[in-house]
C-alpha positions in Angstrom: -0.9 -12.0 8.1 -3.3 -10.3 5.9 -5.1 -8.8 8.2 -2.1 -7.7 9.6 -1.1 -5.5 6.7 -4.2 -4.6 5.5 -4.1 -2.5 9.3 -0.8 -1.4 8.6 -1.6 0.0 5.1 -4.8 1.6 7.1 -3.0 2.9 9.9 0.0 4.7 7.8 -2.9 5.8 5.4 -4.1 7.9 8.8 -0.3 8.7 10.1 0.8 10.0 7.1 -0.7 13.6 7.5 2.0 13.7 10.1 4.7 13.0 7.8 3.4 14.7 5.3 2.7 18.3 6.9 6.0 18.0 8.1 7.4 17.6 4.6 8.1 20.7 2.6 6.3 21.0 -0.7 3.9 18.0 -0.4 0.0 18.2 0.3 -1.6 16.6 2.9 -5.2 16.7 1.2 -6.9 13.2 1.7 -5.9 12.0 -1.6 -2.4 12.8 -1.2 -2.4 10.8 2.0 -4.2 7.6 0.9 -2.0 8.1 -2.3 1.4 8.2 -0.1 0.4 5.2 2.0 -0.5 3.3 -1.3 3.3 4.3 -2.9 4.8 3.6 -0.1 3.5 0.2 0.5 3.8 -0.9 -3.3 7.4 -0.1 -3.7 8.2 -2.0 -0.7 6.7 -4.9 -1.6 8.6 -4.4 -5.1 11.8 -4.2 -3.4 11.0 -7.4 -1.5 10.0 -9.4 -4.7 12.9 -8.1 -6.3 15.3 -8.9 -3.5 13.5 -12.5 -2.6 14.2 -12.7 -6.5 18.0 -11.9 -6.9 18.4 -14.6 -3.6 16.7 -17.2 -6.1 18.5 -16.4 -9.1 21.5 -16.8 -7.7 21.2 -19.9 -5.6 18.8 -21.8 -6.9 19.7 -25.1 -8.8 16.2 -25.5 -10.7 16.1 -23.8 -13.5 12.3 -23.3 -13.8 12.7 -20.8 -10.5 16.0 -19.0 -12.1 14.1 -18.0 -14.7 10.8 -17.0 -13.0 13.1 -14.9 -10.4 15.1 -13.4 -13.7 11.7 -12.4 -15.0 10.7 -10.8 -11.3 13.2 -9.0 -11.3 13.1 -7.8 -14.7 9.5 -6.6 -14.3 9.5 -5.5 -10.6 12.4 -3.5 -11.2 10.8 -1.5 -14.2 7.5 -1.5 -12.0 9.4 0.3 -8.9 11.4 2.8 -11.6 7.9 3.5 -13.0 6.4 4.4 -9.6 9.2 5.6 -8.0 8.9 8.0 -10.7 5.6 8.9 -9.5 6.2 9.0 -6.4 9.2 12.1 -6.6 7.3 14.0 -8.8 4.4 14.1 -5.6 7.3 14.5 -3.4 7.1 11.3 -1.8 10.2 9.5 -0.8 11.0 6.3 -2.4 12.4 3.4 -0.1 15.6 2.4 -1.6 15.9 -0.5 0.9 13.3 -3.3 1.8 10.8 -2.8 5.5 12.0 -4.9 8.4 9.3 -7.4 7.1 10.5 -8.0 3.8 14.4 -7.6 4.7 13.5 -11.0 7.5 11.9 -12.4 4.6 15.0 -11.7 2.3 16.9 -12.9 5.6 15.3 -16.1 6.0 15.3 -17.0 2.4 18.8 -16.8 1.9 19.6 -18.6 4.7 17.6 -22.0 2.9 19.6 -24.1 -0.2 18.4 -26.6 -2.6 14.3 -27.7 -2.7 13.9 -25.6 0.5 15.1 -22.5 -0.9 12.9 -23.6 -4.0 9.3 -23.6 -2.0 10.1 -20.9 0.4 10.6 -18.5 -2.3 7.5 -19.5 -4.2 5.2 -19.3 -1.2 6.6 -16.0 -0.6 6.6 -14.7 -4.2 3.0 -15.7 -4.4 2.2 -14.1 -0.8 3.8 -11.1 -2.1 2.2 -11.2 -5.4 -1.6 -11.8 -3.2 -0.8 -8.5 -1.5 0.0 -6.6 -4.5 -3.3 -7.4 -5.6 -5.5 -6.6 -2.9 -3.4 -3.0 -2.6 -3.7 -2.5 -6.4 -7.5 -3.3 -5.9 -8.3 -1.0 -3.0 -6.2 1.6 -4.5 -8.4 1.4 -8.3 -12.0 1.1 -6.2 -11.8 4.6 -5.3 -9.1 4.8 -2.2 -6.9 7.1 -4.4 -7.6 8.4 -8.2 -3.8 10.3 -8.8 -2.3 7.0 -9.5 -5.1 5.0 -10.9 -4.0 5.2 -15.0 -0.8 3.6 -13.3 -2.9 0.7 -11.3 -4.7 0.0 -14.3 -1.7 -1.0 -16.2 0.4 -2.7 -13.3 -2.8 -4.9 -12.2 -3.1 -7.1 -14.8 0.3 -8.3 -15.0 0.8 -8.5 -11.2 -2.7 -10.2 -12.0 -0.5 -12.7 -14.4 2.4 -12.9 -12.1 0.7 -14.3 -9.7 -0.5 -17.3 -11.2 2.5 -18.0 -12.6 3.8 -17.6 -9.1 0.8 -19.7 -7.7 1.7 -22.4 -10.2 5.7 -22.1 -9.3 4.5 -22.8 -5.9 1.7 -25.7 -6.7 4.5 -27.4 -8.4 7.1 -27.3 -5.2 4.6 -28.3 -3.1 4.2 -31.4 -5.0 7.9 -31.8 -5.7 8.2 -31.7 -1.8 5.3 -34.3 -0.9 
């Protein structure tokens, strides 16, 4: 699955000149397109945490996952204001609803209850939170420089997030052996 997105993110990286000539008042210089391809991705995989999140919150029963959704959504959602913000002033559309991938994810979430619900969210979240990264990191090696002050700031608390995600999901995977 990893490899899967990583070709994704590559392949709208290139298909983005498309877009963007066609889109009044935005560049399509090199940065600009590795830079779109990078916004784009990140906010949708905030608007899938933060949806995965608001399923949790609200029908979980364990209160060690409400809270770490609550905190999600908390952060995620002042993460995708902050980029999003960046994003319009380039020019660059911000999703306001999750990609088919995340929304299936969002689908099959809510369609689990109880200890099920519990460890499918985590294992998502901490999917979610792995991808983050390795976008975040490609992004501050040198892919794009316009957002990098931004990267620098987000990656070490999706950095944090994920542990505490990896340790949300340890701990239902030994609640469910």
């Amino acid at each position: 699955m990893k490899s899967w997105k990583r070709i994704a993110w590559i392949a709208s990286a290139f298909a983005s000149p498309i877009v963007l000539a066609q889109t009044p008042g935005v560049s399509s210089s090199p940065t600009s397109r590795v830079d779109a391809a990078f916004l784009q991705q990140a906010l949708q995989e905030q608007l899938g945490e933060i949806e995965l999140s608001k399923i949790a919150q609200n029908n979980s029963t364990n209160p060690v996952v409400i809270n770490f959704a609550k905190a999600t959504i908390r952060d995620e959602t002042q993460a995708h204001r902050q980029l999003g913000e960046l994003a319009e002033k380039k020019g660059i559309q911000v999703p306001r609803t999750p990609d088919p991938e995340h929304a299936a994810m969002v689908k099959i979430l809510g369609s689990k209850n109880g200890s099920e619900l519990d460890t499918y969210y985590a294992k998502d979240i901490a999917r979610t939170d792995d991808e983050v990264i390795q976008l975040y990191q490609s992004q501050s090696a040198g892919n794009g420089e316009e957002f990098g002050s931004y990267v620098q700031s987000a990656l070490p608390k999706e950095e944090e997030h994920e542990k505490l995600a990896q340790t949300l999901e340890d701990g239902n995977s030994r609640r469910g052996d």
